[in-house]
N, C-alpha and C positions, 0 to 999 in steps of 0.2 A: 519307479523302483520300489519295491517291495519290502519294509524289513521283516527278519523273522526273529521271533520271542528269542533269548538266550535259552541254551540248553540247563536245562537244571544242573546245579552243584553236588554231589553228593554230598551229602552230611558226614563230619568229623569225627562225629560217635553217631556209630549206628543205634538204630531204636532199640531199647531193653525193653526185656518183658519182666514181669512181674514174676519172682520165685513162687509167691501164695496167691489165691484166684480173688478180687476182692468182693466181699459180700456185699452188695449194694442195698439189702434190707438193713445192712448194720447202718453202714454212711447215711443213711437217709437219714432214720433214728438218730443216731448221733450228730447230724446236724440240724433236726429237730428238735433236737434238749439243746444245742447249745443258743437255736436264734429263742427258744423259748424264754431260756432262763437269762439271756441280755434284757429281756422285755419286764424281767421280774426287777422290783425295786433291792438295790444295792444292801439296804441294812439288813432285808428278809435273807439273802444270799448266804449274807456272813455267818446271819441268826444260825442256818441251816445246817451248815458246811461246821459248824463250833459244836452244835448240837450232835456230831455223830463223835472228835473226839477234841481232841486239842491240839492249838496250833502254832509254830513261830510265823512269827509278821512274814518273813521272806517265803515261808510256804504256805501261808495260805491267800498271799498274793499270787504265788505262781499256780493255784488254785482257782482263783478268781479271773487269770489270765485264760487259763482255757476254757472257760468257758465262753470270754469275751467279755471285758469290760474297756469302758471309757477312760480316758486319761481326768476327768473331773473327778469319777469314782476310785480311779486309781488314788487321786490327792487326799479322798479325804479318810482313808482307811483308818488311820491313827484316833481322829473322828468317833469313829463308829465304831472301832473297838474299844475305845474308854465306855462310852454307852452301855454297849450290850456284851460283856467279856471282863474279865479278872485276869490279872497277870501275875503269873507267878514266877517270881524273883528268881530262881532257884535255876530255870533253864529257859527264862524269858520265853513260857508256852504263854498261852490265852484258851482260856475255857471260859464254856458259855456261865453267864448269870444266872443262878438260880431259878430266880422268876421269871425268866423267860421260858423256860420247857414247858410251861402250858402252852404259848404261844405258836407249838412246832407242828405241822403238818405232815401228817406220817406219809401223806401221799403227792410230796413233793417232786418235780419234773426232773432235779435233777439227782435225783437218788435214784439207785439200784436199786435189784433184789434184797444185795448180802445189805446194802447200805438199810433196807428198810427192818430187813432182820435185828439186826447192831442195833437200829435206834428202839425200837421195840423191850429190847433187854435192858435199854437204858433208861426207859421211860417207865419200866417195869419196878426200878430202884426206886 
């Protein structure tokens, strides 16, 4: 006796297509900055991301999450931004340390265009 495969089930929800066609030179790049910049060390990130403006703890965590961080790096945020940042009472931001903007690298992996423009004007101050 012989059995035979079961017949396939159709599926419940049929397969969607995409509304927009997706550019796979973007995805690439974009997930080449983000395994880049997991690679880069945690305080330079911050350094970076403070240095274009200022930022509240809960957003420049969810910041730091897209690009991919660790739950060790996640802990010690508080850490690293008494270090390298000033808080201002006012609307609980954090801006970078003075003396740190020499330390910035204009040509950072995960900066943009406009982002390296902005810092450019700021580094220009």
């Amino acid at each position: 006796q012989v059995r035979r495969a079961p017949q396939g089930i159709p599926d419940v929800v049929p397969g969607r297509k995409r509304s927009t066609p997706m550019n796979l030179a973007n995805t690439i790049r974009r997930t080449q900055t983000q395994s880049t910049m997991s690679q880069r060390p945690y305080r330079d990130r911050v350094i970076h991301l403070l240095a274009l403006r200022n930022y509240k703890k809960p957003e420049l965590l969810a910041r730091l999450q897209k690009d991919g961080v660790n739950q060790k790096d996640k802990n010690c945020l508080g850490i690293t931004l008494q270090q390298v940042a000033n808080l201002n009472p006012k609307d609980n931001s954090y801006s970078l340390k003075d003396y740190l903007f020499k330390d910035i690298q204009k040509d950072w992996p995960g900066y943009n265009e406009i982002d390296k423009q902005s810092l450019e004007l700021i580094l220009s101050r």
